[in-house]
N, C-alpha and C positions, 0 to 999 in steps of 0.2 A: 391362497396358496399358489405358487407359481413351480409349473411342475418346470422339471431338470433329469433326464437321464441321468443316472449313476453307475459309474464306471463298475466291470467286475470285481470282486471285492477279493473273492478269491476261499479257497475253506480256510475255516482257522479251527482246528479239533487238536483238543488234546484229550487221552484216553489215559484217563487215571483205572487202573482196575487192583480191585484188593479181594483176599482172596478171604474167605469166611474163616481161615485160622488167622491172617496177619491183620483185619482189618476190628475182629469182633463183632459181626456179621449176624452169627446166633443170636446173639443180645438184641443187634439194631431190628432182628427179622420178628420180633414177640412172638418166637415160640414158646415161651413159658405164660405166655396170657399177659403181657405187658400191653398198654394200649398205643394210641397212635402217637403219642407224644415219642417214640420210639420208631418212629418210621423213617423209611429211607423217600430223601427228597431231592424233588429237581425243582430249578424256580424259572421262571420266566428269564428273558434278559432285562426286562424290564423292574422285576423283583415282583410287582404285582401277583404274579399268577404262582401257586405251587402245586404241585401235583406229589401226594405221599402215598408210599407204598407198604404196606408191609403182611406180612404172615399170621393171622388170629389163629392159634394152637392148630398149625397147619392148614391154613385155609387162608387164599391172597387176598387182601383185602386191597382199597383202594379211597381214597378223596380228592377233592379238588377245592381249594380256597383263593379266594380274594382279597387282597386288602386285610387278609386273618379271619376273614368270611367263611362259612362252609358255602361252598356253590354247591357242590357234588357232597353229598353225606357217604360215610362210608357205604360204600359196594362190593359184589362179589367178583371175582376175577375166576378164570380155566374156565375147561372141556370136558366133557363125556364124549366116551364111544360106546360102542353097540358091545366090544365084547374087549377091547383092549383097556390099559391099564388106565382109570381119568385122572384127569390135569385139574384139580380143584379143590383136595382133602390131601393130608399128610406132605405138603409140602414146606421145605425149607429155602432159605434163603443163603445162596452158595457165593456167590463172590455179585460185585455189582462197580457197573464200569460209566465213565462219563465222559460227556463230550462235550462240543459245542461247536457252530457254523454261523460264518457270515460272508452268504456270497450272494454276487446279481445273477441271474440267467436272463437270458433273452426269448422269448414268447417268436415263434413266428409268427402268428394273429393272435390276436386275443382282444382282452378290454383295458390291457396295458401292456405296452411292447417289453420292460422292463420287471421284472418281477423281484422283490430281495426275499432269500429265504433266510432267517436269521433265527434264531433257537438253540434251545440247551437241550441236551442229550442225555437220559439214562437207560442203564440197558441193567434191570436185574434179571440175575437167576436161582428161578424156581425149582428145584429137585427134589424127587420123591422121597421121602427118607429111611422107605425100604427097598427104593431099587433108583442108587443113585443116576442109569442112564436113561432114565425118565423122567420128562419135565420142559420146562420150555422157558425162553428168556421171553421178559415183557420191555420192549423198547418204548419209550418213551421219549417224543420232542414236546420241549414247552416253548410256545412261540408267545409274544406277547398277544395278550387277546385269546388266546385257547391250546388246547393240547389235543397231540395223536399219540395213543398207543397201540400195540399191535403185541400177538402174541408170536415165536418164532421157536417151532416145537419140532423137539427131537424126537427122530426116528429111523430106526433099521432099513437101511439101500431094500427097495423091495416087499417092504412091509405094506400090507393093504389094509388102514382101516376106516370105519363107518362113524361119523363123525353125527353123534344123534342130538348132541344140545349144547348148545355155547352160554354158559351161566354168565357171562358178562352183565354186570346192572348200573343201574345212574337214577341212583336217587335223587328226585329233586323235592323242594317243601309243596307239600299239598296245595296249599294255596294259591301257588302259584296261577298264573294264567295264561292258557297254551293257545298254539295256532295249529291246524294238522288237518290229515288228512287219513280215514279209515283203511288200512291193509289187510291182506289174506281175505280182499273181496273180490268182485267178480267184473269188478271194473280196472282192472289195473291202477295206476293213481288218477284215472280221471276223477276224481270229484271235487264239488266244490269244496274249499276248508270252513275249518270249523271254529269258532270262537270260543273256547270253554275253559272252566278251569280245570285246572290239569286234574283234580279228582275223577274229571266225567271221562277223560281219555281212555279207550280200551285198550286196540291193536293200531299206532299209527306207522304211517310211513316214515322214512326220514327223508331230505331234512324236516326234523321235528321241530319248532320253536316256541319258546316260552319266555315268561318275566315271572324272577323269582318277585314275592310278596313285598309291600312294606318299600317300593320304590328302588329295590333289585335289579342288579343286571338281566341283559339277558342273555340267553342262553339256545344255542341253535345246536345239536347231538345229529349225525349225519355217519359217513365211511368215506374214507379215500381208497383208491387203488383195487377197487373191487377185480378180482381174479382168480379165476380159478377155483371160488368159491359160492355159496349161496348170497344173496342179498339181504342185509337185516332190517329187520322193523323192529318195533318197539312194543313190548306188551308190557300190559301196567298189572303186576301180580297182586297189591295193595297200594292203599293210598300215596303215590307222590313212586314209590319203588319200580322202577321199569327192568323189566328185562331183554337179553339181546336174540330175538327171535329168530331164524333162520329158515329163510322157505323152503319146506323138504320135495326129494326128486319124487321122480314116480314110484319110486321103489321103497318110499319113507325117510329113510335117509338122508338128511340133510348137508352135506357136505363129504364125498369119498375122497381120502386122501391116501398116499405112498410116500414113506419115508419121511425125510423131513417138510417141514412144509410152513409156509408164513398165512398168516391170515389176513382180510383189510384193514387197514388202520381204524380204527373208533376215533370219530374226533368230537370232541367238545368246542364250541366256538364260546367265546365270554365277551359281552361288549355291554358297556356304561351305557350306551343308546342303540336305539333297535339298526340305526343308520353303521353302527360300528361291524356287527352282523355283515353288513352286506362288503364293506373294504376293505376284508380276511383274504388273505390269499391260503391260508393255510391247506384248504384242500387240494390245491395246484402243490404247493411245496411238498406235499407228500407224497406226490405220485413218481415214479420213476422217469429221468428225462427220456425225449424223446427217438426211440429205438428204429425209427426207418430211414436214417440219414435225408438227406437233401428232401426236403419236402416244398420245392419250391415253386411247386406246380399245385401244392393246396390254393385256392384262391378265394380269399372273400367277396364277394358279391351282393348284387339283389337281383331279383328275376322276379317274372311275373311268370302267368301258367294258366293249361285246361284244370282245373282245380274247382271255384270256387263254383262255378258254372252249374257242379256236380250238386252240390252242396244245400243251392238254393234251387233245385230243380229243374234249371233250364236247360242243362243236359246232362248225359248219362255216362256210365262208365263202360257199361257195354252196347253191346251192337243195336243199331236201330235207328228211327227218326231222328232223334236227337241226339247221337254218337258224340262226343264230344272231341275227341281223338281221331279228326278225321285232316289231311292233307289240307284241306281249305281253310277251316280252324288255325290250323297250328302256323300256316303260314303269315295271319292274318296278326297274331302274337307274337312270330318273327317279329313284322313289320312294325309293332309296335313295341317293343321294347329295343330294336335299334335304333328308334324316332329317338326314343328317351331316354338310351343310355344305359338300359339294363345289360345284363349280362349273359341272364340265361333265361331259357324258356320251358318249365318244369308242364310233361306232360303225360296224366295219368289216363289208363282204361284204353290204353293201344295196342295190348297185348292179349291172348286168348286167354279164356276164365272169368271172365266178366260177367259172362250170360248166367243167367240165372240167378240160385241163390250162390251167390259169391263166397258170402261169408260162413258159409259152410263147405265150401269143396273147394279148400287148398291145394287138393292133390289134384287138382288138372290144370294149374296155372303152369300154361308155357311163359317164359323169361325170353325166349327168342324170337316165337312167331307172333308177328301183327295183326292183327283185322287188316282185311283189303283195301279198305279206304285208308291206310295209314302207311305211309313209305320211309322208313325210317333214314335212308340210305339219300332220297332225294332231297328229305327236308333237314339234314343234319349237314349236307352240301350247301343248302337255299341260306340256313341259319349262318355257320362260317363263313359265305362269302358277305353276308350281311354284319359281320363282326359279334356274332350273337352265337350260343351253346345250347344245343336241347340237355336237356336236365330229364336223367331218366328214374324211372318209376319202380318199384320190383315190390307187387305188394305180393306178400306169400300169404294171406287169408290165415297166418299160425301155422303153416305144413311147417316145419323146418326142416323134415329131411327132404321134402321134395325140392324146396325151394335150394338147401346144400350139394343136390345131386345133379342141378342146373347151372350154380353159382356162377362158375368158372368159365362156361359158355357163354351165358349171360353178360359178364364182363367184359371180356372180349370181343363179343359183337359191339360192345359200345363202345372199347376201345378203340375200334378199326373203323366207328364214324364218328368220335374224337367228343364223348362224353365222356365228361371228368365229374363230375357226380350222382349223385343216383339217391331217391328219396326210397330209405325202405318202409315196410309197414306189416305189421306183426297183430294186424285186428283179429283177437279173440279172445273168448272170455277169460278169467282166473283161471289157472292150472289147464289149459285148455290148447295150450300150443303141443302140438302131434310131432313125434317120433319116431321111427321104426326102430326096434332094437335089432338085432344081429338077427332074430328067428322072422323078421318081418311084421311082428306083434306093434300093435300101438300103445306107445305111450304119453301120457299124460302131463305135461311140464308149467311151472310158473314161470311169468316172464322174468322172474326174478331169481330162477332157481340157477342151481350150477353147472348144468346143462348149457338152458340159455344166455347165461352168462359168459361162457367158453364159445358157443355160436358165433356171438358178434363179434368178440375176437376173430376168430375163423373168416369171416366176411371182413373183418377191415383189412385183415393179412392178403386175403385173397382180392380186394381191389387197388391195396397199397403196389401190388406185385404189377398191377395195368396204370399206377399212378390215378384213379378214381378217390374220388371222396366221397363218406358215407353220410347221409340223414337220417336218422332213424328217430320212425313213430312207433307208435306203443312197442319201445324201448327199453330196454333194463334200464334205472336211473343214472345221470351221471355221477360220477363220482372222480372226477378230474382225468381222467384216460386220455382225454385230447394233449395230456403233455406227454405220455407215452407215445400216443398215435394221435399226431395231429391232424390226421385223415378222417378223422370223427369231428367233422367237421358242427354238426349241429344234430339234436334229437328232442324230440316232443314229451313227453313226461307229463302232462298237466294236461287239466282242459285248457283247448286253442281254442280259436277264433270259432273254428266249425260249428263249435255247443251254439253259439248265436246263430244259426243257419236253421236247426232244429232242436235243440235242447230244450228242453220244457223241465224247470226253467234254465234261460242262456245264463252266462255271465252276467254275475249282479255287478254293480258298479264299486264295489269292494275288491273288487278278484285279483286285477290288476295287483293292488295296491299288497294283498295278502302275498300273491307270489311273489314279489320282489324281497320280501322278506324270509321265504320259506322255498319253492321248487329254483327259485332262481341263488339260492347261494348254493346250488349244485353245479351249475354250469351252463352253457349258452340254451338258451330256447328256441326253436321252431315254432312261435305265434301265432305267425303269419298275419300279421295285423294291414292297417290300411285299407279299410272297408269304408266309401263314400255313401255306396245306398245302404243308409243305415235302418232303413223301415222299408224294406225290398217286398214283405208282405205286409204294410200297412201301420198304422200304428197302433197301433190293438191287440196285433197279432202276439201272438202267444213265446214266439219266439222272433226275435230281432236284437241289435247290435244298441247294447244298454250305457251306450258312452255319447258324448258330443264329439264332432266331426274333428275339433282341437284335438280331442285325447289319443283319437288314432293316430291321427301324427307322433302327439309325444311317445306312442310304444315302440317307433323307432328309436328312441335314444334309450329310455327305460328299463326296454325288456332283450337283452343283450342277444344278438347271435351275430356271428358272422357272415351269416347270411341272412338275407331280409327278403321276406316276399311284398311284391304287391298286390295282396289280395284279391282285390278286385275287377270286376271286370273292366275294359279298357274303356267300354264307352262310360261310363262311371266318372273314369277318371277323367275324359275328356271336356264333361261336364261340368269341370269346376278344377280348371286349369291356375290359378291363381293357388288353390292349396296343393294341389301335385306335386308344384316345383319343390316346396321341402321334399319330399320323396324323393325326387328326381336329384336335391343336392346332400343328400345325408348322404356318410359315408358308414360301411361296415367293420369298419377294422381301428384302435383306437390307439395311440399312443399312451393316454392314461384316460382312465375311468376314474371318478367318486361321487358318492352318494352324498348329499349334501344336509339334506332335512329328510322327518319326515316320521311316520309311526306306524308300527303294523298294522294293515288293513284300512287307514285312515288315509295315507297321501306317502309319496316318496317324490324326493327330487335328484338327478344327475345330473354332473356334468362332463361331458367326456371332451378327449384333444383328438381330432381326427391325425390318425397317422401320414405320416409323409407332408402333411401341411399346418400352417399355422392357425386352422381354424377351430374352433370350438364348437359344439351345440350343447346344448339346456335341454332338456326336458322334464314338463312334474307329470303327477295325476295323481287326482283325488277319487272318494269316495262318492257315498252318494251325499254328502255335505259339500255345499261349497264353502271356499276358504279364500282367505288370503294369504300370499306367500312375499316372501322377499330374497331375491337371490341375490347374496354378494358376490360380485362380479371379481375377488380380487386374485384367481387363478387366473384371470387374464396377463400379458405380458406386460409388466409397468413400460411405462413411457408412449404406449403403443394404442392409436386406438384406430377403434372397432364398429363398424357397421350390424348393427342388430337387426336381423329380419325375426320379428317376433308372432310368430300366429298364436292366436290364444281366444279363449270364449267370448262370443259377444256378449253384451250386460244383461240381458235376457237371457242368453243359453240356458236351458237344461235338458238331460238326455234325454228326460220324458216330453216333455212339451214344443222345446227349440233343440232341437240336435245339430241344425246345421248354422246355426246362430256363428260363426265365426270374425274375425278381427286379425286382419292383418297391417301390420306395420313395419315402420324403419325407424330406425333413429341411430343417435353415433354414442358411443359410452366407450369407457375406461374402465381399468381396473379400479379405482376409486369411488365407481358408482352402485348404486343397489337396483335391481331391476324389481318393482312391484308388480304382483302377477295375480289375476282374478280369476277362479277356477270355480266352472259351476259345478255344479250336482252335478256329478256322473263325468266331470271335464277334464281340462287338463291343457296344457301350453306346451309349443316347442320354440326353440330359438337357435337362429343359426348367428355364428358370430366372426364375423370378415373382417381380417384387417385392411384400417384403408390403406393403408400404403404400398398395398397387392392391388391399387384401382379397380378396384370393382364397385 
């Protein structure tokens, strides 16, 4: 496939609407008990995919099929409140209108400069049928490959009410076989995923992914445009039958709404192969574009940082011996990543709060004052005159009002020594991020709830306003926001790299392979991969980096952000100068991305187009099986060839035994050729690809 820019296409909608006397509406809605053969439909553009609607004796029902397949068996559709009228029983079907788009946008970074949203449009309405100004439209885009719909309910200017459960369901066949991760725990989404079949699922997070039985699509259930409201997971009431959960506030309540109000879209993702899953843009196309004009001071990057240091021991984040964050330090990381091209210099534990137990007293974390050893002002001079950025830190321990009541100060002081982004971090348990209400009273929040979700809003507004970009770890999920606010530049969501530092146990050599299919068709990740001492406490050791020195490489191409750390420490890398330079020559920002091969939890491969240039890179990773791959080379430019710098496992490699067993090579290929790739247990290959006729 030879990628090509596509011109804007431009919208193309027509809006047919019929009105439930001129259309026969009552009949199509089975209020009389008629079944779905009687439903109201929208198909794919492709025809593939349809999505049916309709009313069981007042009550919305809903499916999804393929190909005349059930994907989605019928589900329940509406709302409850706490005391107002629910959106879920006694409702009809009033008039239902259609559309349809096909237009490009342009991405200012991403993992393809170009994006087409192309989809069919319907918009029914549900109304009560004893109080016709109640009720709500369900819009619906069917894109090929999956659908979003969203609820969009009416309500009285000024009306306040208490939104206690969202009956949304997505039946899938029991059998099925899911990948996921446990929610409403006390870990946020760090955990490892899970293999199971979908009967054994409880409470998971989204994105959720599965393969229907019997050699089935599959099937990834997720949200776009999360705002304004709670975050959902999935709870499995019976076998195969999920429901759309909602993290409630501190006050029970799961969602407070005024007047009219939209929900996040529910998307359904459908693909023939696990690989199809990951080259959806659909959650991008449902998010609103981007609302802060000129964004042309977001920049992608990679940087290196006081970070990992912390992590494996050798320093600390507060005061003391080992300060990590100290003027000497940070200047010493200047120096090295202007050597090699980085960007920026991310540096954490410079700021008061540190001492102690950290992770319980958010409420003393200053954002503006340093430790004495640490000169923000001097070494933010040292860095710019060096061509280089400090990358600032704001971990709030979970206060969020302390840390909202500093924001703005905070930002501005980084403003005025010329930080443009800022890593935040939100360490603490489930439900366990702290409040003040109006009385001063503490409350209790999920990183997921609607609170915290309107937070980070509030933080990217307030650094969009100083042109900063945000990072944010333990994070509300993504849910495609960066086309809103493309100053959300990357956030962590998943176990990173860290778990290999001290997690007992780290990342098994699966994980990789799992999130590509699952946390990462949410949106870019914060890794932070590129770890050379991979047995830093030995090889035995209880915790260490469960990959070959190959695979950290490929997480650069694999595990997408637009920003990339280089993890590790500088002498590390000094030591093995020959694999760095991939690091040093990967880019972060893509003109187009796709996923090539590859099976959930077993191996994935990419290939992306570095933007601005005519180069490519490759990257796989496997499991803890080694394999063989073969990548056609034929999204290469025909006529055109190509210098391959290929690093990849030596024939011995395995994570456990040979980790640093590495192979690097050149050679000249064309689009006409196949590249055979040997991946050990635990391994994985990168490939950079130059054209020659650029001399290099």
């Amino acid at each position: 496939m030879r990628y090509a820019a596509q011109p804007i296409v431009g919208l193309l909608a027509l809006a047919l609407t019929a009105s439930a006397a001129s259309a026969g509406v009552a009949q199509l809605s089975g209020d009389a008990g008629v079944g779905t053969e009687n439903a109201i439909v929208v198909t794919s553009p492709d025809g593939r995919l349809s999505f049916r609607v309709w009313s069981d004796q007042g009550a919305p029902r809903y499916e999804i099929l393929q190909d005349d397949d059930r994907v989605v068996s019928p589900s329940a559709l509406g709302l409850r409140f706490a005391e107002a009228v629910n959106l879920d029983t006694r409702l009809q079907v009033t008039s239902v209108e259609r559309g349809a788009r096909d237009e490009t946008w342009e991405q200012p970074w991403g993992e393809r400069q170009f994006v087409r949203d192309r989809h069919n449009e319907l918009v029914v309405s549900f109304r009560r049928t004893d109080a016709e100004n109640d009720g709500f439209d369900l819009r619906v885009r069917a894109f090929d490959g999956g659908v979003g719909f969203r609820y969009e309910v009416l309500g009285d200017a000024g009306e306040a009410r208490a939104l206690v459960d969202e009956v949304t369901g997505f039946a899938l066949p029991e059998e099925s076989e899911a990948w996921w991760i446990p929610a409403a725990g006390w870990n946020r989404y760090e955990y490892l995923y899970e293999t199971t079949p979908l009967g054994e699922v409880d409470r998971a997070h989204t994105p959720f992914t599965a393969r229907l039985p019997d050699g089935g699509p599959h099937v990834a259930i997720h949200e776009a445009a999360l705002v304004d409201y709670s975050g959902m997971y999935l709870d499995q009431r019976r076998g195969g039958a999920f429901e759309a959960e909602l993290a409630p506030g501190s006050d029970g309540v799961k969602v407070h709404v005024t007047g009219e109000f939209v929900t996040p879209w529910r998307t359904i993702q459908i693909a023939d192969d696990a690989v199809g899953l990951i080259n959806s843009d659909l959650i991008l196309n449902l998010n609103e574009p981007n609302v802060l004009g000129d964004v042309s001071w977001v920049e992608p990057g990679k940087y290196v940082g006081i970070w990992w240091g912390m992590h494996i021991r050798t320093m600390s984040w507060g005061s003391g011996p080992i300060h990590g964050a100290t003027n000497e330090n940070v200047r010493e990381y200047i120096d090295f990543a202007a050597e090699n091209g980085f960007d920026g210099v991310l540096v954490e534990g410079w700021n008061y709060g540190w001492d102690g137990d950290w992770f319980s007293n958010g409420a003393i974390f200053s954002f503006t004052e340093s430790y004495p050893d640490f000169d923000l002002e001097a070494l933010s001079d040292y860095a710019l005159e060096r061509g280089v950025r400090i990358i600032g830190h704001h971990e709030t321990s979970g206060h969020l009002t302390n840390y909202e009541n500093q924001m703005e100060d905070a930002f501005d002081l980084y403003q005025e020594h010329g930080v443009t982004q800022v890593k935040t971090g939100y360490v603490a348990d489930g439900q366990d991020l702290i409040r003040l209400d109006e009385n001063g009273e503490e409350r209790r929040e999920w990183h997921y709830g609607q609170y915290t979700v309107n937070h980070h809003i509030r933080v990217l507004e307030a650094a969009a306003e100083r042109q900063i970009s945000i990072n944010a770890h333990e994070p509300v999920k993504d849910t495609g926001l960066r086309r809103t606010y493309p100053n959300w530049i990357s956030r962590e969501g998943a176990r990173g790299q860290e778990f290999n530092a001290w997690g007992v146990p780290p990342n098994p050599p699966e994980h990789v392979p799992l999130l590509a299919y699952t946390r990462m068709l949410s949106g870019p990740m914060d890794f932070t991969p590129g770890i050379f001492d991979l047995t830093f406490h030995g090889f035995d050791a209880p915790s260490r980096v469960e990959t070959t020195l190959a695979k950290q490489l490929a997480l650069y191409v694999v595990l997408y952000s637009p920003i990339q750390m280089a993890a590790d420490l500088p002498e590390n890398y000094e030591a093995r100068p020959d694999a760095f330079q991939f690091i040093r020559d990967v880019p972060t920002d893509w003109a187009h991305s796709e996923a090539l091969a590859g099976e959930v939890g077993d191996f994935v491969v990419f290939a992306r187009a570095a933007r601005d240039s005519r180069e490519w890179f490759v990257g796989g990773v496997t499991d803890e099986d080694a394999r063989e791959v073969e990548v056609n080379l034929d999204f290469l430019e025909s006529g055109e060839t190509y210098l391959a710098q290929i690093y990849r496992d030596g024939a011995d490699a395995d994570w456990e035994t040979r980790p640093y067993d590495i192979e690097i090579e050149s050679r000249q290929v064309n689009a006409q050729d196949r590249l055979s790739v040997h991946m050990a247990p635990g391994g994985g290959f990168a490939v950079r690809l130059v054209p020659v006729s650029e001399g290099e």
